[in-house]
N, C-alpha and C positions, 0 to 999 in steps of 0.2 A: 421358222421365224425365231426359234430361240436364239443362237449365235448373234442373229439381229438384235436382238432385244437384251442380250449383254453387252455385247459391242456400244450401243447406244446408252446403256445405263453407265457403264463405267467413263462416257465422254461426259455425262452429267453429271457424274461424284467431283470431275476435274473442275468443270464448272462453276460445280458448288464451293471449289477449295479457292479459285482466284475473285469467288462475291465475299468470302471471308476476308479475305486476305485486303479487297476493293475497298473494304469500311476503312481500310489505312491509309489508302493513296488517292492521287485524283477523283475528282468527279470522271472523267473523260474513263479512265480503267473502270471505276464502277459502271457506269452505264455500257462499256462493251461488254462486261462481265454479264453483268443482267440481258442486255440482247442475245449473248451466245447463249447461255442458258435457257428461254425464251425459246430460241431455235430447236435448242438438242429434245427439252419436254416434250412440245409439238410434234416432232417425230419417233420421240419412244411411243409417245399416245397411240399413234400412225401404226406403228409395227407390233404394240401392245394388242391393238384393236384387229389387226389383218387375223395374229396369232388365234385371238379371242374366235373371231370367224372360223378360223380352221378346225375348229373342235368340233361343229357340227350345230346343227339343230336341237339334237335329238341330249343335249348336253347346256341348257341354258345356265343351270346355279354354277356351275366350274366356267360359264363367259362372265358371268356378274362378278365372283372370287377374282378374276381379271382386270377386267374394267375399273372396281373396287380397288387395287391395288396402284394402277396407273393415277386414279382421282384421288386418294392420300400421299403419292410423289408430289404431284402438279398443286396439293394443298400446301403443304409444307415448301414447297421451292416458292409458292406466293408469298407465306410467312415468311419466308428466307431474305426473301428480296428486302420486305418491307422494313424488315430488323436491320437488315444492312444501311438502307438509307437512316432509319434513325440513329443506328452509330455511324456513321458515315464522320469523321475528325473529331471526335469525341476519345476523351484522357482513357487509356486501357481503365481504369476503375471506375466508369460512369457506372451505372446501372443497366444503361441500353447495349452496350459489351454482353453483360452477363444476358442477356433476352438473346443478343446474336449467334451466344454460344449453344444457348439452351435450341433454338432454332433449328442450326446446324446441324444438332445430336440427332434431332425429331427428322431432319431431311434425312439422315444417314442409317437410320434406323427404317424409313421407311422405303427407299432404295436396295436395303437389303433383305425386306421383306417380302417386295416385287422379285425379286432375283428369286427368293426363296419357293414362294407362288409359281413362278413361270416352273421351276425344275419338278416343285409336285406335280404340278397340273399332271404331267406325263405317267405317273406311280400312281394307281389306282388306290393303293393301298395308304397311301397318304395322302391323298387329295384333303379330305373332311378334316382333318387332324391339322394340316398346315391353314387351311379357310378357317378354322377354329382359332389357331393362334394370332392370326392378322386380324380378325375380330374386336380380341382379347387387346393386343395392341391399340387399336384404335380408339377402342372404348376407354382406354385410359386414358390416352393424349384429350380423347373429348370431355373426360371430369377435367382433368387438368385444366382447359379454357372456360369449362361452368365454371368453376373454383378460386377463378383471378376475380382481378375487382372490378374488369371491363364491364360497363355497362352497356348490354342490350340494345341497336339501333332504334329497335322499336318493341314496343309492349303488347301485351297480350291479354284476355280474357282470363281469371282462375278455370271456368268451364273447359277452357279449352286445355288447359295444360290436364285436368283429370280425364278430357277424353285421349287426349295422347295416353294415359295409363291403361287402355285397353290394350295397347297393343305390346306392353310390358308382359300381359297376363296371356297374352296368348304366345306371343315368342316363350314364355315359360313354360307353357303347355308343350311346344315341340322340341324345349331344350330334356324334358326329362323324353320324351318318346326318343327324342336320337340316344338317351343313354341306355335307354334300356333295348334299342333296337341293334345300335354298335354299329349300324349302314351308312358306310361312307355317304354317300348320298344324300341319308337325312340327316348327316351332320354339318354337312357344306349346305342345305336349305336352311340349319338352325341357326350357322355363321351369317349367312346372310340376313335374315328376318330381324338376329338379336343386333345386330348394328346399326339398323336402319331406326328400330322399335327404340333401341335406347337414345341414339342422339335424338331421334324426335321428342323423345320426354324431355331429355336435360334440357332443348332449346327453349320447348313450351313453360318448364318448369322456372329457368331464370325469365322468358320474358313474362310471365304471371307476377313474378314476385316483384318486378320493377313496374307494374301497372302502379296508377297513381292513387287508388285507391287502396292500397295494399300499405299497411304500415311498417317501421323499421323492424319491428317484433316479429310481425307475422311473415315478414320477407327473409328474415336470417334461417327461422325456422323452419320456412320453403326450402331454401339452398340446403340446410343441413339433411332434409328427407332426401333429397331430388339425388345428397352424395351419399345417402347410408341408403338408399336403392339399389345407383349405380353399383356400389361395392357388396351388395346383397348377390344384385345379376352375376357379377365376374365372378364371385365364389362358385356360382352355378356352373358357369363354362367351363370354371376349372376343373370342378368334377366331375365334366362328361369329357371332359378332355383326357383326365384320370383312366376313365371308365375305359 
């Protein structure tokens, strides 16, 4: 499935070039821009997911390092889309330009990320070490959106955002046992755990600080922990990724 699954990534980079390109012309080129693209994700998913199968049973954290990479494409071509129509006839120096580009970078970064993933999966020897980097990646783009001024659809309990912190404390626990073990294996189980463990925090931690009971004090002081965590965890990665 590989050959598939570049074949089909490099018809979606195209795609991605004429929704950029769509924020400057017609409505009508926009919307077939965004339908082909639409089409092309849907079947890398398809051939992402066949590949994913092919690995076996006996091989689940290297199909999740998979799937994981297909679902940060399909995230980003959504933000993609979205940025397009907000500059959609908008002067080059709006502001919503500069989100299109910013957008773009994030789909094209994670396009090659996927590429990068599909070719370890195959190398034993790099499997954990590239599932570590896509990670690492990801966790950043996700402070990035804790970090904007986007307000939260809906709020949350403080209790809840500290029980999301268990699961900080234990993806830590197996981020130091994969350094000291050096097993591909448990390094692709600790990519996996720490991405899931951290966006869970960041989400719980902004929709806490936007409960209504939560004052402007106490909510700035939330976001600044929830970002000197995140960046506490990625120094971790990068030392077992060191290691």
């Amino acid at each position: 499935y590989r050959e598939n699954i570049l074949k089909t990534a490099k018809a979606l980079v195209e795609d991605t070039k004429l929704l950029v390109s769509g924020a400057a012309s017609s409505q009508d080129k926009l919307a077939q821009a965004a339908q082909s693209s639409a089409n092309t994700i849907t079947q890398l998913a398809e051939v992402v997911k066949l590949g994913a199968a092919s690995l076996g049973s006996d091989d689940p954290e290297t199909q999740v390092v998979l799937i994981n990479a297909i679902k940060d494409v399909a995230k980003a071509l959504s933000d993609l889309i979205g940025a397009t129509k907000g500059a959609a006839s908008k002067p080059a120096d709006d502001p919503s330009m500069y989100q299109l580009k910013g957008a773009a970078k994030v789909m094209v970064t994670n396009v090659t990320s996927l590429l990068k993933t599909v070719k370890a999966v195959e190398d034993e020897a790099t499997r954990g070490t590239r599932a570590l980097e896509a990670t690492i990646e990801y966790i950043k783009q996700e402070l990035t959106v804790f970090q904007s001024r986007e307000v939260p659809e809906k709020t949350s309990s403080p209790e809840e955002s500290i029980r999301m912190t268990k699961g900080i404390t234990m993806a830590t626990a197996k981020a130091v046992a994969a350094g000291n073990s050096c097993r591909q294996e448990d390094v692709i189980a600790t990519a996996n755990l720490s991405r899931k463990a951290v966006a869970d925090m960041l989400i719980a931690c902004k929709q806490a600080s936007y409960h209504p009971d939560v004052s402007e004090e106490v909510r700035e002081r939330a976001l600044r922990f929830g970002t000197e965590c995140t960046l506490g965890y990625l120094e971790l990665l990068e030392h077992v990724l060191l290691v």
